[in-house]
C-alpha positions in Angstrom: 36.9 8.0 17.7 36.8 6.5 14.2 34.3 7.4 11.4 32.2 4.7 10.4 32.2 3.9 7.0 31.6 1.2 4.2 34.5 0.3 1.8 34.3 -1.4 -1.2 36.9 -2.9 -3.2 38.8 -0.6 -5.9 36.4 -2.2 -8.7 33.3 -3.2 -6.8 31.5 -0.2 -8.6 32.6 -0.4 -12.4 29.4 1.4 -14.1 27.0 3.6 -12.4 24.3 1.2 -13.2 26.0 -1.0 -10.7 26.0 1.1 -8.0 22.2 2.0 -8.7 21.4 -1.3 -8.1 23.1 -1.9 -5.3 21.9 1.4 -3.7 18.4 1.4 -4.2 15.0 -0.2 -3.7 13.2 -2.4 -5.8 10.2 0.3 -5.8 12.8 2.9 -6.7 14.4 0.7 -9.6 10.9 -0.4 -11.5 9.8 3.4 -11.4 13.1 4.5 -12.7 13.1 1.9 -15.6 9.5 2.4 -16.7 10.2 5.8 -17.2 13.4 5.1 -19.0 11.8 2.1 -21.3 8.2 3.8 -21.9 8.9 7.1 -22.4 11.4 9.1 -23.9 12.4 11.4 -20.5 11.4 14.9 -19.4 8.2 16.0 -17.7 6.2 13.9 -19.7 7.7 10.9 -18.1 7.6 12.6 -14.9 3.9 13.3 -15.1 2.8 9.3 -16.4 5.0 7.9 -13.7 3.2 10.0 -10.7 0.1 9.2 -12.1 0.9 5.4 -12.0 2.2 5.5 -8.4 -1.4 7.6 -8.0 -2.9 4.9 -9.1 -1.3 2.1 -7.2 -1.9 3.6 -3.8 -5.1 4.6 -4.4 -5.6 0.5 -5.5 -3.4 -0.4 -2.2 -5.7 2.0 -0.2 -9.0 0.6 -1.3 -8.0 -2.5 -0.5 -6.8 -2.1 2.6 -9.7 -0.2 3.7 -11.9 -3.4 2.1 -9.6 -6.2 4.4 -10.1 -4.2 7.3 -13.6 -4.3 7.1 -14.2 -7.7 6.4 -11.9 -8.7 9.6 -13.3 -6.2 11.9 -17.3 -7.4 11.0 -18.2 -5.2 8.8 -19.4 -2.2 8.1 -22.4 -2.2 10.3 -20.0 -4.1 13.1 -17.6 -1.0 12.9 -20.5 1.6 13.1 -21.7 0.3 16.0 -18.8 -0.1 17.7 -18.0 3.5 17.1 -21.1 4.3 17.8 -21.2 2.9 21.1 -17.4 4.4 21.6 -19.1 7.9 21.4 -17.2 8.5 18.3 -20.0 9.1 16.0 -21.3 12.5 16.9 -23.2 13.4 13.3 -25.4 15.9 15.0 -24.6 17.5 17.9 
């Protein structure tokens, strides 16, 4: 039984920023060079990158939260269908 494996011609990767490209996401790539542009490396770049991508989902949460709510009826629609669903037990 034969390996499986991907080969590339002799000079398909001629720098390593090639290859990044070619390996990674798009995600992956803009974090990568707004730490390299913005910042001048280490934990400092490290901590302003996480904080960003904090920021994003926390941005991308809200607003899915928001959508959900508007195409499910609301937020009184929602409470009392979990209300009637016996899902809502605040004081038992």
């Amino acid at each position: 039984m034969e390996k499986f494996s991907v080969e590339f011609p002799k000079d398909f990767f001629t720098t390593a920023y090639i290859m990044y490209t070619y390996q990674y996401s798009n995600i992956c790539k803009i974090k990568t060079k707004m730490a390299c542009i913005f910042f001048q490396g280490g934990l400092k770049a490290v901590v302003w990158i996480d904080f960003l991508q904090t920021v994003v989902i926390m941005i991308s949460s809200i607003a899915i939260i928001i959508v959900g709510l508007m195409k499910a009826g609301g937020v009184g629609s929602v409470w009392e269908q979990n209300l009637d669903g016996g899902r809502i037990l605040l004081f038992e």
